[in-house]
VOVOVO-582881 format. One record per residue (C-alpha): residue in three letters; z, x, y. Coordinates in steps of 0.02 Angstrom, whole numbers, padded with zeros to 5 digits, always signed. Example, Ala and Ser with C-alpha at 12.3 -4.5 7.8 and 13.67 -1.06 7.14 Angstrom:
REM residues 2
ALA+00390+00615-00225 SER+00357+00684-00053 
REM end
This chain:
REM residues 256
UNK+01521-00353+01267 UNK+01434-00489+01361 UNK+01520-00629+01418 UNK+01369-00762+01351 UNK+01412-00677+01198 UNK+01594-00723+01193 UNK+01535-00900+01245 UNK+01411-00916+01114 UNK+01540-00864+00971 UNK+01683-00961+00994 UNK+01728-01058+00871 UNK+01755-01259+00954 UNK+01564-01209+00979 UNK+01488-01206+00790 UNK+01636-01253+00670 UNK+01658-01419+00610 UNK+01789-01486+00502 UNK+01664-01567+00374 UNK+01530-01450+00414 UNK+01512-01356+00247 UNK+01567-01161+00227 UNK+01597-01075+00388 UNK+01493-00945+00328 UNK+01348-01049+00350 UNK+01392-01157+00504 UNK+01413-00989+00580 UNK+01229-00923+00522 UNK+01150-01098+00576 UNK+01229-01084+00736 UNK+01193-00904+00754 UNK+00979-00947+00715 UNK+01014-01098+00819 UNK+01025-00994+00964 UNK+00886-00856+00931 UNK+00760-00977+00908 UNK+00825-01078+01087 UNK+00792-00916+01164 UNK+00991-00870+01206 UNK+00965-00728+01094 UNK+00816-00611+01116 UNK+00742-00510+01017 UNK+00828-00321+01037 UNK+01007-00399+01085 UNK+01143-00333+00997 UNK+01263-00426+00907 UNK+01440-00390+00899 UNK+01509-00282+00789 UNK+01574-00366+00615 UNK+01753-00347+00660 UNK+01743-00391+00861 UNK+01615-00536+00804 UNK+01786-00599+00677 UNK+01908-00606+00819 UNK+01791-00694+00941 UNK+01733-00822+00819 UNK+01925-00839+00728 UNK+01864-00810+00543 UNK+01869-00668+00427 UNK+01789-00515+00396 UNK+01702-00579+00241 UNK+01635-00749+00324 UNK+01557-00633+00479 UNK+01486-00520+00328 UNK+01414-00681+00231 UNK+01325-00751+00376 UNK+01219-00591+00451 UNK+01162-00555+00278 UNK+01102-00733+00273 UNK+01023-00719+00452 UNK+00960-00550+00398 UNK+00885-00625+00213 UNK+00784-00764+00351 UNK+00729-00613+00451 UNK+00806-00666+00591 UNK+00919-00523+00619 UNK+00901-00337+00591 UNK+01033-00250+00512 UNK+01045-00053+00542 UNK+01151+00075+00477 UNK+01250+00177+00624 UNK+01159+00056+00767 UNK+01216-00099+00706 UNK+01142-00277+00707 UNK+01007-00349+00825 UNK+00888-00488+00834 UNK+00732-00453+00755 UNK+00578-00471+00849 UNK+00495-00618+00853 UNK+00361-00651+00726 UNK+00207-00748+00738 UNK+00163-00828+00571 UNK-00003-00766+00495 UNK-00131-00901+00385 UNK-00202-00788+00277 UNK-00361-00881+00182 UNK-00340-00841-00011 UNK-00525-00908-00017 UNK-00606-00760+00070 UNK-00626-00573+00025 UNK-00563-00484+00193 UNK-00462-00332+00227 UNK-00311-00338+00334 UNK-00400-00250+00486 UNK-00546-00387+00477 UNK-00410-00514+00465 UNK-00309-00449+00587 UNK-00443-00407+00713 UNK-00516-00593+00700 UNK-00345-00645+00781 UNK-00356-00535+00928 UNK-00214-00450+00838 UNK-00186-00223+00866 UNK-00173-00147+00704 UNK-00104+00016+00669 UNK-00078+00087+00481 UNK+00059+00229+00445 UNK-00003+00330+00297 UNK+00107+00343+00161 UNK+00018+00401+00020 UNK-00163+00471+00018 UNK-00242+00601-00133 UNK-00309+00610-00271 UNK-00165+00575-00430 UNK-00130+00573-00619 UNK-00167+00397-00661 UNK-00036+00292-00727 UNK-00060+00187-00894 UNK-00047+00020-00771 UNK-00193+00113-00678 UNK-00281+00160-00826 UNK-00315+00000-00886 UNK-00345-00107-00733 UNK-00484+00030-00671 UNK-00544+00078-00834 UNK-00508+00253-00806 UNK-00483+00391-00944 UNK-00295+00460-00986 UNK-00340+00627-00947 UNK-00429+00588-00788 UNK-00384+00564-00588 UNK-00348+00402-00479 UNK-00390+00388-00298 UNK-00225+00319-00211 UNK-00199+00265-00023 UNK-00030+00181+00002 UNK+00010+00135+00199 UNK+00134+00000+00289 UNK+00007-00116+00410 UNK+00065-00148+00578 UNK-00007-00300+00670 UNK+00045-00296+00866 UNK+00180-00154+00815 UNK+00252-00279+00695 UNK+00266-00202+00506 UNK+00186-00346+00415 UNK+00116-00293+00240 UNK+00129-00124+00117 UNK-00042-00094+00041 UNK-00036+00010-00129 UNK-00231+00040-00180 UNK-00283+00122-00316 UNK-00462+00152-00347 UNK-00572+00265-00466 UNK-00599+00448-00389 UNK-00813+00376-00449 UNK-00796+00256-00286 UNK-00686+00356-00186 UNK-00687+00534-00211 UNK-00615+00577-00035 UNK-00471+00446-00010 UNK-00407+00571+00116 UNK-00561+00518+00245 UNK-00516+00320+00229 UNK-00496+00258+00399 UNK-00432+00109+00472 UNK-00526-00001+00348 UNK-00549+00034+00179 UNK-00680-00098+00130 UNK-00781-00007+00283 UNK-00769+00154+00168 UNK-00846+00092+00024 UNK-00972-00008+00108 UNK-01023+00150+00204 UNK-01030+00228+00043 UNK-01159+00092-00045 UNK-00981+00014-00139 UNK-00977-00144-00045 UNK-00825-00236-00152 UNK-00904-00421-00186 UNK-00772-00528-00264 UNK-00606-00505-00307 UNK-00449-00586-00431 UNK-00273-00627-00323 UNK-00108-00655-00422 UNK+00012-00735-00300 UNK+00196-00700-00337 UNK+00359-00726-00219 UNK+00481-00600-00234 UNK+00639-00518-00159 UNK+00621-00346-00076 UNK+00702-00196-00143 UNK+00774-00055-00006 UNK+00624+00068+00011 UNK+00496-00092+00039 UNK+00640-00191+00157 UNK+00644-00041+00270 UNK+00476+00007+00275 UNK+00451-00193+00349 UNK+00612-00171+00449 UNK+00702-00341+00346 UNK+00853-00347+00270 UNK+00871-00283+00075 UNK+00836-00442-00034 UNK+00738-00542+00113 UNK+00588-00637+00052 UNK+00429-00560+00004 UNK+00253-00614-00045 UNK+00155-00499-00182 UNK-00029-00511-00216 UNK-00101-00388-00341 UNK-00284-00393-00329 UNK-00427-00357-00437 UNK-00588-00289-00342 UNK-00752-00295-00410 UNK-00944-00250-00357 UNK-01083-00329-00356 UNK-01134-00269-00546 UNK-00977-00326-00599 UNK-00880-00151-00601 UNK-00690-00149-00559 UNK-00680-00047-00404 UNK-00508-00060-00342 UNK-00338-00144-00396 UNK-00214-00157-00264 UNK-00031-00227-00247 UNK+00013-00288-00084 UNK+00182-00347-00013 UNK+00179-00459+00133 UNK+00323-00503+00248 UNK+00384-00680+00194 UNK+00447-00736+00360 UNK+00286-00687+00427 UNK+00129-00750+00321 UNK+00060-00918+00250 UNK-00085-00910+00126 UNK-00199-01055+00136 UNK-00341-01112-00014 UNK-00459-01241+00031 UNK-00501-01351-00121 UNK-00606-01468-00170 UNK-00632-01587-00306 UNK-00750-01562-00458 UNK-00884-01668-00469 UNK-00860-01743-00651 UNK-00674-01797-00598 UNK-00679-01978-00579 
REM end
């Protein structure tokens, strides 16, 4: 183990008498010293009993605080490996006043995306489907699920779902999907965002490499053409340590 690391832990360094549960002195002092630089993204930290003995507390309190570093994102928690410190995140502005895809978005920041596919076919809808893309019961739904990776980073889970009349061949959807359709004469026009915070569940925490439980944003959006027809409906989850969404607004002209 690293002697800095010793350093760092001890516990005349973080505890304080009147400083509130140790639990959390321990996980401010712990972020304190990622975001100084002392801790770099990849290092290892101890393991949850050596990290115990060095710092003088239990088990439990060593247990308390990486979950809490882990729920900020700040540490990466992995089963058989251990804990590290997560890579460094840039924070994203994300305009909810403009209809973009994430590679547009992405690309405007000088940003390398990369998708992994994780879904991609042509499915039995489901009622949700049914109704949000008009579709019949006994019909299909074009699906293309994939985690987006900005820079390497896993930053968002798309899950789009689209009528097989606008994309009949969701297996040939490239990097962009919004280039598809437009290629296609289906250039989406406007759309309908529903902004929700949530927590993550496993599958969707370790697909964006964050601890169970960490903060999420959720968008489900509601595509539409230029005649008005729905063409896609898509739920997105966005890492919360990693994205701001920004709406310009301005005042209506018959307030006083």
């Amino acid at each position: 183990m690293p002697e800095r690391m010793e350093t760092l832990l001890q516990r005349n360094a973080w505890a304080r008498e009147r400083g509130g549960p140790l639990y959390s002195q321990l996980r401010d002092h712990i972020g304190k010293t990622i975001h100084s630089g002392r801790l770099k993204a990849g290092d290892p930290l101890p393991s949850e009993r050596d990290m115990a003995r060095i710092a003088g507390v239990s088990r439990i309190t060593v247990r308390k605080a990486v979950q809490a570093l882990a729920r900020d994102g700040l540490v990466i928690p992995k089963q058989g490996s251990g804990t590290s410190v997560a890579p460094h995140v840039e924070r994203v502005q994300q305009s909810l006043s403009r209809l973009t895809s994430f590679t547009e978005d992405m690309a405007l920041r000088g940003m390398k995306v990369r998708s992994v596919w994780l879904e991609k076919g042509l499915f039995r809808p489901s009622p949700r489907e049914i109704m949000k893309l008009g579709l019949k019961a006994n019909g299909l739904v074009a699906r293309i699920s994939r985690l987006r990776l900005a820079n390497d980073i896993p930053l968002a889970i798309e899950r789009a779902a689209l009528s097989p009349v606008y994309l009949p061949d969701p297996e040939n959807v490239g990097a962009s999907l919004y280039a598809h359709l437009a290629r296609n004469g289906h250039r989406p026009n406007r759309a309908m965002q529903r902004l929700s915070a949530r927590n993550l569940g496993r599958r969707d925490a370790r697909l964006l490499e964050v601890a169970a439980g960490a903060a999420s944003l959720n968008i489900e959006r509601i595509t539409y053409l230029a005649t008005g027809q729905v063409v896609e409906f898509t739920q997105s989850v966005y890492r919360g340590d990693a994205y701001d969404f920004v709406a310009e607004l301005q005042l209506a002209e018959n307030n006083p």
